[in-house]
The first five atom37 places (N, CA, C, CB, O) and aatype in JSON, in Angstrom:
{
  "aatype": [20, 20, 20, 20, 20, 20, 20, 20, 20, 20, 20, 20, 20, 20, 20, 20, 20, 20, 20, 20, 20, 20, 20, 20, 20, 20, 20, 20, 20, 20, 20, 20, 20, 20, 20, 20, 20, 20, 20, 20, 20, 20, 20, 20, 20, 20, 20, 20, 20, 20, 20, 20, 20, 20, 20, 20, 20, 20, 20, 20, 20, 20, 20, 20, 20, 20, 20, 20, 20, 20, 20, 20, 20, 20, 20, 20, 20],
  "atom_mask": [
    [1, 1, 1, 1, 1],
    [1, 1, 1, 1, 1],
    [1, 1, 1, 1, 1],
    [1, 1, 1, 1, 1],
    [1, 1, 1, 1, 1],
    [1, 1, 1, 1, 1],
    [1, 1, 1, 1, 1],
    [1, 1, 1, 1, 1],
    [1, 1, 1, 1, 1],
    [1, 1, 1, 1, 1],
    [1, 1, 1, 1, 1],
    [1, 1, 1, 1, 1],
    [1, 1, 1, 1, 1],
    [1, 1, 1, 1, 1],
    [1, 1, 1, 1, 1],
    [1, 1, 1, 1, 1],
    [1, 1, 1, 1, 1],
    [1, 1, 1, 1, 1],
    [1, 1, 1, 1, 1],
    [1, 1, 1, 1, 1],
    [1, 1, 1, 1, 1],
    [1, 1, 1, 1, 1],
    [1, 1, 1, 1, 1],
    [1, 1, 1, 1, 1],
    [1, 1, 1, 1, 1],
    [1, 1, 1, 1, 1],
    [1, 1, 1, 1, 1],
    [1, 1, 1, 1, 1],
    [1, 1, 1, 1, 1],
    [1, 1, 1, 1, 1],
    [1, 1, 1, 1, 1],
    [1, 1, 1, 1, 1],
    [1, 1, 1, 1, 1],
    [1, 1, 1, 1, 1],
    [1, 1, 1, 1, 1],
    [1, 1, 1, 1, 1],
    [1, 1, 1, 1, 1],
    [1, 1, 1, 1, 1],
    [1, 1, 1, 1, 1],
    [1, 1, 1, 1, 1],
    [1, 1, 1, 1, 1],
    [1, 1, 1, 1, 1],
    [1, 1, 1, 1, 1],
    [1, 1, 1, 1, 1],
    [1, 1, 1, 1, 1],
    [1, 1, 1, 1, 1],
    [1, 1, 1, 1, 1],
    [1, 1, 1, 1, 1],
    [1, 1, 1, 1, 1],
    [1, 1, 1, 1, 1],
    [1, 1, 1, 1, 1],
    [1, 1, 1, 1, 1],
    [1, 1, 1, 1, 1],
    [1, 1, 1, 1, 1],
    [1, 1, 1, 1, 1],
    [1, 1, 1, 1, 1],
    [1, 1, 1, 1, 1],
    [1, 1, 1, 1, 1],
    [1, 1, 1, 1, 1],
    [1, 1, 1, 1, 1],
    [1, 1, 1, 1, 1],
    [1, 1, 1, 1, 1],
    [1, 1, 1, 1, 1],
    [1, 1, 1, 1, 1],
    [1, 1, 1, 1, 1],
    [1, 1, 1, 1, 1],
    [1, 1, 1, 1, 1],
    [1, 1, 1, 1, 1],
    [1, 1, 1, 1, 1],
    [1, 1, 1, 1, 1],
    [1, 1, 1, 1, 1],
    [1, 1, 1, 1, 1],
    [1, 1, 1, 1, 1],
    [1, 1, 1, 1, 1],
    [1, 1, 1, 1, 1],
    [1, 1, 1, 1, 1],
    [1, 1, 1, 1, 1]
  ],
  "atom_positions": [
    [[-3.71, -2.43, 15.77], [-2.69, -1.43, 15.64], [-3.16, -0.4, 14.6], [-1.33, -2.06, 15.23], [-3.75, -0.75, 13.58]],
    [[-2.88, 0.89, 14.88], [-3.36, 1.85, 13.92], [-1.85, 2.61, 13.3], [-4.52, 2.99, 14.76], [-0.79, 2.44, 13.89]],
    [[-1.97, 3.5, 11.97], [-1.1, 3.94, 11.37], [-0.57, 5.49, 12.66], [-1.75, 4.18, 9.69], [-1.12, 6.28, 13.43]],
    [[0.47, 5.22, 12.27], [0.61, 6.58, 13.06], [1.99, 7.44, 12.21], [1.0, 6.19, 14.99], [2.72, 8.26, 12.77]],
    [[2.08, 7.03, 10.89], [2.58, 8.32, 9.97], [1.8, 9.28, 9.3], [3.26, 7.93, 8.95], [0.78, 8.86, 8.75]],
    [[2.09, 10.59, 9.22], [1.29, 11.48, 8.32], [1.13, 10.8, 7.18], [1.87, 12.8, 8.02], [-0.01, 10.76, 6.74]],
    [[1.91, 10.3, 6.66], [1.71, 9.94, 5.26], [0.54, 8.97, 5.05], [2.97, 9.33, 4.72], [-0.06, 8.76, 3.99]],
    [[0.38, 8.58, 5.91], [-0.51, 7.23, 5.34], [-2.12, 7.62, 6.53], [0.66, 5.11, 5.84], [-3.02, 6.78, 6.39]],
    [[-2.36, 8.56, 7.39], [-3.02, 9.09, 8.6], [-4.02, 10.0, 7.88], [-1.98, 9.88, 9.72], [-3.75, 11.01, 7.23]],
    [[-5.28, 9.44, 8.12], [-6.43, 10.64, 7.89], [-6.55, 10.62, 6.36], [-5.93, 12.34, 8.49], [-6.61, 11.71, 5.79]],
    [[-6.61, 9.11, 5.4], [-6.65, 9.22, 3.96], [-7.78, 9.15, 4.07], [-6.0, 8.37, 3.01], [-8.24, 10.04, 3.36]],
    [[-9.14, 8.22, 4.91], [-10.05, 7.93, 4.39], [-10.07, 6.45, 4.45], [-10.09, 8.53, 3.29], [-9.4, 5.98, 5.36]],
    [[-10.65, 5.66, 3.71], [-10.88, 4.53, 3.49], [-9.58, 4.09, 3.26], [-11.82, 4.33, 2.58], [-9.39, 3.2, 4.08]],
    [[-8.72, 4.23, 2.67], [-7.42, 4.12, 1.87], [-6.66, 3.61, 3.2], [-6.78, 5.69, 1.03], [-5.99, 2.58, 3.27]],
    [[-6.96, 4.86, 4.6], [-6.12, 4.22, 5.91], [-6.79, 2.97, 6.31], [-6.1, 5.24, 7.29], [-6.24, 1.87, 6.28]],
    [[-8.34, 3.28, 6.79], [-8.87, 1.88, 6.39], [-7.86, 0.58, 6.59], [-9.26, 1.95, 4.83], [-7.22, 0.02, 7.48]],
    [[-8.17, 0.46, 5.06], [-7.61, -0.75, 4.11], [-5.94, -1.07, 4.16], [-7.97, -0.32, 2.47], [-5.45, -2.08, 3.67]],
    [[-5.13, 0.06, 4.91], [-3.82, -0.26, 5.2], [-3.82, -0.77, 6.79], [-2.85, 1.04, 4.89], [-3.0, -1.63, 7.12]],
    [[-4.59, -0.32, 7.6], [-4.49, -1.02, 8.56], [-5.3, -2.13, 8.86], [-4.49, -0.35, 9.33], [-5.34, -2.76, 9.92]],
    [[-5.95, -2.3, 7.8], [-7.12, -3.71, 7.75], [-5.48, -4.39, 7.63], [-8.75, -4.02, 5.97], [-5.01, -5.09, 8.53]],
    [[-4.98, -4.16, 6.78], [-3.59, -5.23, 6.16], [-2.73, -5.47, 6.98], [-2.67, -4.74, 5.01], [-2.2, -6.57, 7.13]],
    [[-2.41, -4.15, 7.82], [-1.59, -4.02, 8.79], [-1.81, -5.47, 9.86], [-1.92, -2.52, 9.44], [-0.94, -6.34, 9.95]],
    [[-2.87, -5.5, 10.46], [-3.48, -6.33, 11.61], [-4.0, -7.38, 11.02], [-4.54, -5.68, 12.46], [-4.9, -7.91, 11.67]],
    [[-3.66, -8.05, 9.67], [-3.66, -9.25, 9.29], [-5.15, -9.42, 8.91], [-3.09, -10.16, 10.32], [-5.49, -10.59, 8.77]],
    [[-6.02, -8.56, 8.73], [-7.41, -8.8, 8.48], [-7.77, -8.7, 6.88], [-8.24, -7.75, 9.33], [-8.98, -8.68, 6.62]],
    [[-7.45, -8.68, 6.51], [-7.24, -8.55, 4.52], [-5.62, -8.41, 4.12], [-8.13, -6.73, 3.71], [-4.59, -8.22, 4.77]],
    [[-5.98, -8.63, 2.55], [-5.09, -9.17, 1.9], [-4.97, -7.85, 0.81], [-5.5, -10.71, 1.41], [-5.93, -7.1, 0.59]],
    [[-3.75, -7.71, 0.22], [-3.87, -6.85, -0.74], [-3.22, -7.08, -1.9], [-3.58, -5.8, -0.35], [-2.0, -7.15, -2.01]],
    [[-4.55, -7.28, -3.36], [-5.43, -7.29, -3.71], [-6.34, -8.16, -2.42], [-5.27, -7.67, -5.04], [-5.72, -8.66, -1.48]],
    [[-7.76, -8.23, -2.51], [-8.0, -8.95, -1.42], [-8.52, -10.36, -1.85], [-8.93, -8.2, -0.56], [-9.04, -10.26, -2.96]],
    [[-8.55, -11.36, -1.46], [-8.63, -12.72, -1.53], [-9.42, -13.26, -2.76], [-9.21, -13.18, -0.31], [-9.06, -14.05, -3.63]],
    [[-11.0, -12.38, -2.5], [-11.87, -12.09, -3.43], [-11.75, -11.79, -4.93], [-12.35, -11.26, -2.97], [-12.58, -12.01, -5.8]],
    [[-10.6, -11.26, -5.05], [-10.24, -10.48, -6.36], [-10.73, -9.35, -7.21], [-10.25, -11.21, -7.1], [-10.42, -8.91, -8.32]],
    [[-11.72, -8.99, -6.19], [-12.25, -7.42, -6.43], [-11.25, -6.43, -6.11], [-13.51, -7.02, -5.52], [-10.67, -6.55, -5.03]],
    [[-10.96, -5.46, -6.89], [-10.05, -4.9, -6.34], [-10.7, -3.55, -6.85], [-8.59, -5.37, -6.69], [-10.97, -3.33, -8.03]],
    [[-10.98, -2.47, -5.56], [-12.02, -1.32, -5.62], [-10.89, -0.31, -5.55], [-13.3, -1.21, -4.33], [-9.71, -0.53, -5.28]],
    [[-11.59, 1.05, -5.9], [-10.6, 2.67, -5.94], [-10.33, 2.68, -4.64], [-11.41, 4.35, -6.42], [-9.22, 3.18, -4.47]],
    [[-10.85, 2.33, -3.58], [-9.71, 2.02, -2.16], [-8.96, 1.86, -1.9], [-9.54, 1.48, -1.52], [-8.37, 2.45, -0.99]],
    [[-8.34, 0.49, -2.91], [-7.42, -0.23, -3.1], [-6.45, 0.09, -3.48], [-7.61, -0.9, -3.59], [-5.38, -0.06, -2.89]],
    [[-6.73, 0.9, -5.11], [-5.9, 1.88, -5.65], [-5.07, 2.76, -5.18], [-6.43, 2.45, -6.17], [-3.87, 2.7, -5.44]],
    [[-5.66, 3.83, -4.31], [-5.35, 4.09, -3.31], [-4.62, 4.02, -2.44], [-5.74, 4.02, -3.1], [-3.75, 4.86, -2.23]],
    [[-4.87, 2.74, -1.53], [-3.86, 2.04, -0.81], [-2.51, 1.82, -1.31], [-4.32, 0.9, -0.55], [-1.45, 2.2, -0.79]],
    [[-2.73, 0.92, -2.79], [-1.6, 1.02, -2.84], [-0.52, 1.87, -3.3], [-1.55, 0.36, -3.11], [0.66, 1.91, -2.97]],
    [[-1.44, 2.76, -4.42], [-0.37, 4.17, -4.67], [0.45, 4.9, -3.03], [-1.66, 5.72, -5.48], [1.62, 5.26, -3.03]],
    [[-0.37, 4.97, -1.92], [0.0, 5.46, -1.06], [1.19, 4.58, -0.79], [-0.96, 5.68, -0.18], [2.12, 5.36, -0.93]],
    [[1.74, 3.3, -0.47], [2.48, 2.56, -0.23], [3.57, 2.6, -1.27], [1.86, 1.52, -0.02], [4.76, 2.64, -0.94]],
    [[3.21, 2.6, -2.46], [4.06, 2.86, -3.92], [5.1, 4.07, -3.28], [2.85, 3.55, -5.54], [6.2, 4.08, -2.74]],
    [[4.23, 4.93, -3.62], [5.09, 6.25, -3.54], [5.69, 6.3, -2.09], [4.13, 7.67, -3.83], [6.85, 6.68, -2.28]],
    [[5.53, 6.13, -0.83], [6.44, 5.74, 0.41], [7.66, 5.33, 0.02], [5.91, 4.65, 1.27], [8.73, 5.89, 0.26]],
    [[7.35, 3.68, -0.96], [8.93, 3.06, -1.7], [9.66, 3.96, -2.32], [8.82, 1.97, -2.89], [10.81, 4.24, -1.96]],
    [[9.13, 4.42, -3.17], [9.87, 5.74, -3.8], [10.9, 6.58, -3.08], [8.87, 6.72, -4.12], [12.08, 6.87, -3.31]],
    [[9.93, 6.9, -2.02], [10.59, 8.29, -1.33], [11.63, 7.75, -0.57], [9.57, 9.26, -0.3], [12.42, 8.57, -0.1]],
    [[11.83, 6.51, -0.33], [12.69, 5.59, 0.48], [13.47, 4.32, -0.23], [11.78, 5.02, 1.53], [14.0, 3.36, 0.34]],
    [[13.4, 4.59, -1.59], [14.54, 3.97, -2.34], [14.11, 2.94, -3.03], [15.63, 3.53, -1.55], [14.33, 2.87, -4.24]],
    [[13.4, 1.92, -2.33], [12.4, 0.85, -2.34], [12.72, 0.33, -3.84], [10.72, 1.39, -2.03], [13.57, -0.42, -4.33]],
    [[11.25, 1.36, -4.51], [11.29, 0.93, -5.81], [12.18, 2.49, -6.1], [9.59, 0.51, -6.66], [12.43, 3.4, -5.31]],
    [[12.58, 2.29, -7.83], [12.99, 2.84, -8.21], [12.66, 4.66, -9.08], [13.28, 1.88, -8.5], [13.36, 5.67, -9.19]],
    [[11.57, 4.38, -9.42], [10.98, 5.65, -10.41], [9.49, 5.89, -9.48], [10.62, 5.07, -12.5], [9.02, 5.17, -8.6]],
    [[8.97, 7.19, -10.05], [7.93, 7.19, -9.73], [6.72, 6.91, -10.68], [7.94, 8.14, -9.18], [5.51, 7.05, -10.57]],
    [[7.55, 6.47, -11.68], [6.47, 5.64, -13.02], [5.6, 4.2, -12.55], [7.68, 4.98, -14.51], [4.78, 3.51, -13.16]],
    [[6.27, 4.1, -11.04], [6.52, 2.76, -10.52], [4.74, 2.79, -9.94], [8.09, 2.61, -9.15], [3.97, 1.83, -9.99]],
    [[4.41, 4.39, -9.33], [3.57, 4.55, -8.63], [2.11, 4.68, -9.02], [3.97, 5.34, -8.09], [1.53, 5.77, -8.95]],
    [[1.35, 3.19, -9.56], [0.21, 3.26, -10.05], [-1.03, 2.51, -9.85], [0.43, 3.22, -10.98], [-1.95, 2.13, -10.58]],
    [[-0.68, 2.43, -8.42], [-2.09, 1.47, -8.15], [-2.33, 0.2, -8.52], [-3.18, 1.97, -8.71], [-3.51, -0.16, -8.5]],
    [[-1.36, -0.73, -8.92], [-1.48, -2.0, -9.49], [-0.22, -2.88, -8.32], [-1.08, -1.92, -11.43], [0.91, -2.45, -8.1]],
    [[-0.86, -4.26, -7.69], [-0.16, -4.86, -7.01], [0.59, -6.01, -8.14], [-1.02, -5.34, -5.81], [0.11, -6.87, -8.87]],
    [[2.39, -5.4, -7.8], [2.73, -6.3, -8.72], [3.84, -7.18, -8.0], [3.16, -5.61, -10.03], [4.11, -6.96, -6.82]],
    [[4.44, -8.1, -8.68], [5.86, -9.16, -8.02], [6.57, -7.75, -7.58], [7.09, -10.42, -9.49], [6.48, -7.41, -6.39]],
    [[7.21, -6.99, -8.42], [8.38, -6.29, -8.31], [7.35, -5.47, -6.17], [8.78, -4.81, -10.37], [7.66, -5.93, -5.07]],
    [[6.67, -4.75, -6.31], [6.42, -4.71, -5.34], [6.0, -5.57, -4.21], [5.99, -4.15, -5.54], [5.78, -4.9, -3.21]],
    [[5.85, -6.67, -4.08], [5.31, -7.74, -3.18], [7.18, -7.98, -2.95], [4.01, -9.26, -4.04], [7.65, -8.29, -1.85]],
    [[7.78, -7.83, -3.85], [9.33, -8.0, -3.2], [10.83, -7.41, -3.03], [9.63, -8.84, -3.59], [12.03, -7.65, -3.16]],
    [[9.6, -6.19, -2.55], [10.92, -5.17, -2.07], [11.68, -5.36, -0.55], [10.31, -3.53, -2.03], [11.01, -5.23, 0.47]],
    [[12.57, -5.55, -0.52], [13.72, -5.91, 0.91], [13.58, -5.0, 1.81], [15.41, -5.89, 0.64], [14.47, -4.2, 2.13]],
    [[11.79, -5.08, 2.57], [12.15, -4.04, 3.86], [12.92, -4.21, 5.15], [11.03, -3.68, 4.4], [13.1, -5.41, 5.41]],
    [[13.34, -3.52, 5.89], [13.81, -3.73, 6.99], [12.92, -4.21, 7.69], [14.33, -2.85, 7.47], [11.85, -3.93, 7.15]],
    [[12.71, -4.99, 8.95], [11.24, -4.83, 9.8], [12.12, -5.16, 11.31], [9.62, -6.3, 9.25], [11.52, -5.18, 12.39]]
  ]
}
């Protein structure tokens, strides 16, 4: 499955690594515990989505670090 929002479409590696996650093929941080400016990336892009959609709360929130508070935000699916 590929991304098909602007927001997250045509980043680069960054889309990559969200649809590596998407289709269950990596983990984010990834298993390894390397965690590269890809990553960063990735997840600021996902951060700030929460933001714009209530998710998390501030955009202080939005910094590239995978944390609890984000691993457990109440999406719809």
């Amino acid at each position: 499955m590929e991304l098909n929002s602007p927001r997250f479409i045509n980043r680069g590696n960054a889309t990559t690594t969200l649809e590596n996650c998407m289709n269950g093929n990596r983990t984010m941080p990834p298993k390894n515990g390397q965690e590269i400016e890809t990553d960063t990336k990735a997840v600021k892009m996902v951060q700030q989505a929460l933001v714009d959609l209530g998710y998390l709360t501030t955009y202080d929130e939005v910094d590239g670090q995978v944390r609890t508070k984000n691993k457990q935000c109440d999406l719809p699916i």
